[in-house]
C-alpha positions in Angstrom: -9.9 -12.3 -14.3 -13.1 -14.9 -14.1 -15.8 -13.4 -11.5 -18.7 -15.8 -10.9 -21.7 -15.2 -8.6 -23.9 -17.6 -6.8 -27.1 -16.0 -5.5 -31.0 -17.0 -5.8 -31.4 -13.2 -7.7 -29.5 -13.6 -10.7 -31.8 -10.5 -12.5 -29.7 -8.5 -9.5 -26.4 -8.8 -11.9 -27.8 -7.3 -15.0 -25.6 -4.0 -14.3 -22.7 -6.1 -15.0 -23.9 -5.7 -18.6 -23.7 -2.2 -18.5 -21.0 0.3 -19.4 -17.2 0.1 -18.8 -17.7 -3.9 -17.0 -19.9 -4.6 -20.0 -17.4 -3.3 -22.2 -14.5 -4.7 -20.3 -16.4 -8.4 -20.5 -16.9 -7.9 -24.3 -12.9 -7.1 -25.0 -12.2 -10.4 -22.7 -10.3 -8.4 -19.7 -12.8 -10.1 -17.5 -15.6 -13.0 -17.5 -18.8 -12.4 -15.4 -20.7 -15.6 -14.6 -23.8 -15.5 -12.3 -25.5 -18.3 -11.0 -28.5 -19.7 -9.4 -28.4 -21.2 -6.3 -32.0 -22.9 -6.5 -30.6 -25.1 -9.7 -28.5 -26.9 -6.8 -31.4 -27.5 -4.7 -33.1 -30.6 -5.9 -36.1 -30.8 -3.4 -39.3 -29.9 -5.1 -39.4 -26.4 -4.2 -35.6 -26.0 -4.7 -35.8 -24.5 -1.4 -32.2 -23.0 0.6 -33.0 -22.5 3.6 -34.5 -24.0 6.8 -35.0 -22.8 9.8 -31.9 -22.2 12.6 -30.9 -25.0 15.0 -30.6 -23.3 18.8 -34.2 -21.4 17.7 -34.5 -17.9 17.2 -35.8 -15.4 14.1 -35.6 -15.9 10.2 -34.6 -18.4 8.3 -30.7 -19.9 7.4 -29.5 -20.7 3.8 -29.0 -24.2 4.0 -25.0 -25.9 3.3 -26.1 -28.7 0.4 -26.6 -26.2 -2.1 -23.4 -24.1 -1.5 -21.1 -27.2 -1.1 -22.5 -28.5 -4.8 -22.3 -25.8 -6.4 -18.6 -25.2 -5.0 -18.2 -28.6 -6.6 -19.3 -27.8 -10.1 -17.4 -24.3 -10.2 -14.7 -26.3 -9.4 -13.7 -24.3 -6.3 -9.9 -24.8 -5.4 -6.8 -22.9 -4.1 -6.8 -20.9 -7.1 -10.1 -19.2 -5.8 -10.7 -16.4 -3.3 -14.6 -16.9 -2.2 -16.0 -13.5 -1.2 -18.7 -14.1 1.4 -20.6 -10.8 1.6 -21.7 -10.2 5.6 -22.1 -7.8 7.8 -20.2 -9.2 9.9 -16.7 -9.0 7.7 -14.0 -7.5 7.6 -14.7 -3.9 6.2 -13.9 -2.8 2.9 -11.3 -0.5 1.7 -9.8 0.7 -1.5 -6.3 -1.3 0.4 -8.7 -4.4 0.3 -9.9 -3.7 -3.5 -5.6 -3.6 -4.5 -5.8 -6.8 -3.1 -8.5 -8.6 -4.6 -7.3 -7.1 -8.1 -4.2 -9.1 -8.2 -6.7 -12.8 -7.8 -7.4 -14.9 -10.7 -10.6 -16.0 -9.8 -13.6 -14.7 -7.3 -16.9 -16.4 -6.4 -18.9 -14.1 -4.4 -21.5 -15.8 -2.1 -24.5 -13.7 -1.9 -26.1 -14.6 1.5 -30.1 -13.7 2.3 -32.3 -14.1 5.1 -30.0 -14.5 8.9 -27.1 -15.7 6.8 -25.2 -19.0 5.5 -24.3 -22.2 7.5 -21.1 -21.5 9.6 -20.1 -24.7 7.7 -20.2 -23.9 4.5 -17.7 -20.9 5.1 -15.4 -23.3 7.0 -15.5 -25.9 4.1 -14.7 -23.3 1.4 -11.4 -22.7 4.2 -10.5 -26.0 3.7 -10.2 -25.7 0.0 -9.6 -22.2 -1.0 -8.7 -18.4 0.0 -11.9 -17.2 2.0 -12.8 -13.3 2.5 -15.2 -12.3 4.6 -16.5 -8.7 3.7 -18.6 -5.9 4.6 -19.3 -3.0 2.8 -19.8 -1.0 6.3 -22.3 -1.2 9.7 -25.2 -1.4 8.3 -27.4 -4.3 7.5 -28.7 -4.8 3.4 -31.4 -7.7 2.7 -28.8 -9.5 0.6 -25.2 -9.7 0.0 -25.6 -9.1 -4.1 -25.7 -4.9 -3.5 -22.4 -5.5 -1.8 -21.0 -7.9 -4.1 -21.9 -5.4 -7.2 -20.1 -2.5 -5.4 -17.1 -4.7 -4.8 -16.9 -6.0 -7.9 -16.6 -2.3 -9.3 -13.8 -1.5 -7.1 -11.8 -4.4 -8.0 -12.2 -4.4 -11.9 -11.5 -0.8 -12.7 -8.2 -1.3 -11.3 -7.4 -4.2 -14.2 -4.6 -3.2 -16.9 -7.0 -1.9 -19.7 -10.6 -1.9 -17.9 -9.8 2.2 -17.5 -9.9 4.3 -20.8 -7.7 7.0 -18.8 -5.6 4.6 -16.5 -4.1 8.4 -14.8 -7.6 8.7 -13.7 -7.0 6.0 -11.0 -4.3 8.1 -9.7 -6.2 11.0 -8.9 -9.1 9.3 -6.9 -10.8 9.4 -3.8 -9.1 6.6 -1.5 -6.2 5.6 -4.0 -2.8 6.1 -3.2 -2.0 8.3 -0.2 -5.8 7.6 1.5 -7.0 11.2 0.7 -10.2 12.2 -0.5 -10.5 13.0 -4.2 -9.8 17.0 -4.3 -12.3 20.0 -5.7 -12.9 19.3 -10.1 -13.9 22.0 -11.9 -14.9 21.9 -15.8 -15.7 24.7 -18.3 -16.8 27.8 -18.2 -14.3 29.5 -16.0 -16.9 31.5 -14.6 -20.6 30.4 -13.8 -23.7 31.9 -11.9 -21.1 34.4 -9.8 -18.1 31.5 -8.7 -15.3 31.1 -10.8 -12.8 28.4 -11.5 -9.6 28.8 -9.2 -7.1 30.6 -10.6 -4.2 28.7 -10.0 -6.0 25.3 -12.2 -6.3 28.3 -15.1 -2.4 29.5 -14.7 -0.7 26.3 -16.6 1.7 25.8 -13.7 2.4 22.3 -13.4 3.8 22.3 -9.8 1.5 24.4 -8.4 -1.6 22.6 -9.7 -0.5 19.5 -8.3 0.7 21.4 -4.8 -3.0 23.1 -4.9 -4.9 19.9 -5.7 -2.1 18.0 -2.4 -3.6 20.8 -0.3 -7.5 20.7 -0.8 -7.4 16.9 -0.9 -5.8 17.2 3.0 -8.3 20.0 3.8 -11.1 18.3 2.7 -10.3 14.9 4.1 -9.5 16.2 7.2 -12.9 17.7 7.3 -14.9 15.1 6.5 -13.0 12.1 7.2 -10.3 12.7 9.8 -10.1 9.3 10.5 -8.2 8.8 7.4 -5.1 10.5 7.9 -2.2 9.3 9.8 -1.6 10.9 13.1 1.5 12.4 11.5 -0.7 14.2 9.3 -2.6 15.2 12.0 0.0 17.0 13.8 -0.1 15.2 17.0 3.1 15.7 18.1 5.1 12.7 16.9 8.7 14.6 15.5 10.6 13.5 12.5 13.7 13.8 14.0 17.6 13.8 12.3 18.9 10.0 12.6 21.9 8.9 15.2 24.4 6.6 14.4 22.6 4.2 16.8 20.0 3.9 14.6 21.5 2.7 11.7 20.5 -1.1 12.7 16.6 -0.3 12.8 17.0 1.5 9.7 18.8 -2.0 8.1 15.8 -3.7 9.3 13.0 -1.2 7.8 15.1 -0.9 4.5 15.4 -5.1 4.2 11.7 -5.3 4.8 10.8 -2.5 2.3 13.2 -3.4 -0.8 12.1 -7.2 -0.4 8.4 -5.4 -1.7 10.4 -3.6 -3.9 12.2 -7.0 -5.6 9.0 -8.8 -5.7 7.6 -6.0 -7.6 10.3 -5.7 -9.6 11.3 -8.9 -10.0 14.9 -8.5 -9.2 16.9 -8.7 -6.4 20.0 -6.2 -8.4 18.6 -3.4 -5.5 21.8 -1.7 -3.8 19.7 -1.1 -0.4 18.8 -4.8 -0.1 23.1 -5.7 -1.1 24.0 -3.4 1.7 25.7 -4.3 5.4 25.4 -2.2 8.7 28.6 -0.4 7.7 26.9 0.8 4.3 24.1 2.3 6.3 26.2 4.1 8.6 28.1 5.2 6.1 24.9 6.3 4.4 24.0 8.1 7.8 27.2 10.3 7.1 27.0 11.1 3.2 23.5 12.0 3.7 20.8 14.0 5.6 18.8 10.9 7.0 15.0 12.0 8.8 13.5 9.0 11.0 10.0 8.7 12.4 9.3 6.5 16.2 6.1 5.6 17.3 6.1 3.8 20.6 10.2 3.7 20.9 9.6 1.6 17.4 11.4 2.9 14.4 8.6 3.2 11.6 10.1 5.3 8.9 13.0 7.1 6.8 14.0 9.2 4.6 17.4 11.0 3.4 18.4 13.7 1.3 21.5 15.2 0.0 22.6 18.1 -2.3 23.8 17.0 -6.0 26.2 20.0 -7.3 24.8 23.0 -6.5 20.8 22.6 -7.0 19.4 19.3 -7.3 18.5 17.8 -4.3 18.1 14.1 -4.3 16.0 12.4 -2.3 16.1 8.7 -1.5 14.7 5.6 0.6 11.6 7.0 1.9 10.9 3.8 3.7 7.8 2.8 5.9 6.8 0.0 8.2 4.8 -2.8 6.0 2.2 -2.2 8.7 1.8 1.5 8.3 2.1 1.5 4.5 -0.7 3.4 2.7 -1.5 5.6 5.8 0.0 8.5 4.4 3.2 8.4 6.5 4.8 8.2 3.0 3.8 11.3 1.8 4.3 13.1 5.1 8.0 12.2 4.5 8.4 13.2 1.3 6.5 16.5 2.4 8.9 17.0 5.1 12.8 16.2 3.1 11.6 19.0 0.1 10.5 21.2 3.0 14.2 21.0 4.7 16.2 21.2 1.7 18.7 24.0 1.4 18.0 27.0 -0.6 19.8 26.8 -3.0 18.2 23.5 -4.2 16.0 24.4 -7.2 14.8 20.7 -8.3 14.3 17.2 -6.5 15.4 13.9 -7.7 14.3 10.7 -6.7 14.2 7.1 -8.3 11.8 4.1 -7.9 11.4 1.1 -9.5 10.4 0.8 -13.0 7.7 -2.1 -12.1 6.5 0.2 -8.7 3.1 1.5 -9.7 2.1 2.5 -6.5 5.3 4.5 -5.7 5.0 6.1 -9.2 1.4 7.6 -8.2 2.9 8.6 -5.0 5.2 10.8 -6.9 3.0 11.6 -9.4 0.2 13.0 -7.3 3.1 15.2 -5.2 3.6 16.3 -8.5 6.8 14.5 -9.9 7.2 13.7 -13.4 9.1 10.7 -14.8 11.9 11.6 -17.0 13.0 8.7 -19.3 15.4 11.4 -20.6 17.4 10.9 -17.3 19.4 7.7 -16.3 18.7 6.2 -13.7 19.9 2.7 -11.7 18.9 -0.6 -13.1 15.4 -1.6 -13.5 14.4 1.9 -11.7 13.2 5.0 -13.7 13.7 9.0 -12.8 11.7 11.6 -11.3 11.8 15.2 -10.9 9.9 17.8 -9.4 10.9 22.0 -9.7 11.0 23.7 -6.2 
């Protein structure tokens, strides 16, 4: 990934020097190229800015500059230009995902009241634009913002990470809770001790433990994140109908078409199958649907395999509500309602799915290459 940065404070991306960017520049994972604005400015005081037609306070970065220097980075459809404002859309660790997969960024770094409208439109007409604010609040510049978004973004490149499990663990990652409790040696310190259950070696139960505090602590501190579903407002997961079988075609089509693109196969038996399949699927196994606003916006089925595995399959959600948590509320709920006798779960995803494979992971699933599994998909399990 190439990351360049036109500003008129280059000193301001020194950090980029330091520690795991610096060492991620120096292995070649990324390129970092800053850039001063002034040395497109050719009047005598290399001055960008003037002063703001209509009238009114401060000063406005002026478009010359910006549409030069566009020119000589050679801006085209293969770039996403990142104008930092206040005004932008705000960012999220969703939007940081996103950016990750881009070949190439320029970050404009406005100062004073902002940039000329026009230069934003003009970098429309040739290349992916992004608009972003770190959050309401107003900075001098847009470089502080452009440094904390180019953080997010890079750690989440193959190899940038010394300990790529780390990612799956964190704050805002997969799931949208807060980062749980973390607790080091000793197990005892200055009268409060280490939780017992992170000391016992239990697997399941650590990760169950860490699920828990996570939901507590987020939905202390920042309620806003969890779904409403996690919030227990009332919405049921309710047993599917036969008449439902054609919404749940249409939210399994749209969720295996991620699925194929991910895995860059279209050999997937949900996205092969016909209304008949799916009703017949309604009868072989124990399907769970979510409704929000008479809209059907999420499955999941379950079924006994012999006499204690219980596998669990197409936990599906709108593309709209995806990374809201709904996911994990259904996988909470189809181990919570499986019979008694069910000592393990079982589920499958696709080999290529990272994001459903920390899902799993953080609910404490563990992939088992041991186990077969369907083509291009790999095993999970999880001990009741």
């Amino acid at each position: 990934m190439r990351l360049d940065y036109l500003t008129i404070f280059p000193d301001f991306f020194a950090p980029l020097d330091l520690s795991l960017p610096g060492k991620a520049a120096g292995k070649r994972l990324v390129e970092f190229h800053v850039h001063d604005l002034r040395g497109y400015s050719h009047d005598k005081h290399h001055r960008v800015d003037d002063t703001p037609y209509g009238g009114g306070a401060g000063m406005v970065m002026k478009p010359e500059p910006w549409g030069e220097a566009f020119d000589a980075l050679g801006v085209d459809a293969g770039t996403t230009v990142v104008f930092t404002t206040p005004s932008g859309e705000p960012f999220d660790q969703r939007l940081a995902e996103e950016l990750a997969t881009r070949e190439h960024l320029l970050f404009a770094c406005g100062r004073y009241e902002g940039i000329d409208q026009r230069v934003i439109d003009h970098a429309r007409e040739r290349a992916e634009v992004r608009e972003i604010s770190l959050g309401d609040y107003v900075l001098n510049g847009g470089e502080v913002a452009a440094l904390a978004i180019t953080e997010a973004v890079v750690r989440l490149l193959p190899g940038f990470m010394g300990n790529a499990e780390s990612l799956v663990e964190e704050s805002h990652a997969e799931g949208g809770l807060l980062e749980y409790p973390v607790y080091t040696k000793p197990a005892s310190w200055r009268g409060h001790d280490v939780p017992a259950v992170l000391r016992s070696g239990d697997h399941g139960k650590v990760a169950a433990w860490r699920h828990e505090e996570a939901r507590r602590r987020t939905a202390s501190r920042r309620p806003d994140l969890l779904h409403p579903s996690v919030l227990d407002d009332g919405t049921p997961i309710v047993r599917a109908v036969p008449g439902d079988a054609g919404e749940i075609l249409t939210l399994q089509r749209a969720c295996w078409l991620q699925e194929a693109l991910a895995n860059d196969t279209l050999d997937i038996p949900a996205l092969q199958e016909s209304l008949d399949d799916v009703r017949a699927g309604l009868e072989e196994w124990e399907t769970w649907v979510v409704r929000r606003a008479g809209r059907l916006v999420g499955a999941v089925r379950g079924k006994l395999d012999g006499e204690d595995r219980w596998d669990i399959g197409r936990i599906m959600v709108a593309p709209d509500l995806q990374g809201s948590g709904l996911g994990r509320v259904l996988l909470e709920h189809i181990q919570a309602v499986a019979p008694d006798q069910a000592t393990s779960y079982v589920l499958f995803t696709g080999a290529a799915s990272a994001r459903n494979q920390r899902m799993y992971r953080k609910a404490g699933f563990r992939i088992r290459p041991d186990l077969p599994g369907p083509p291009h998909a790999v095993t999970l399990t999880k001990r009741r």
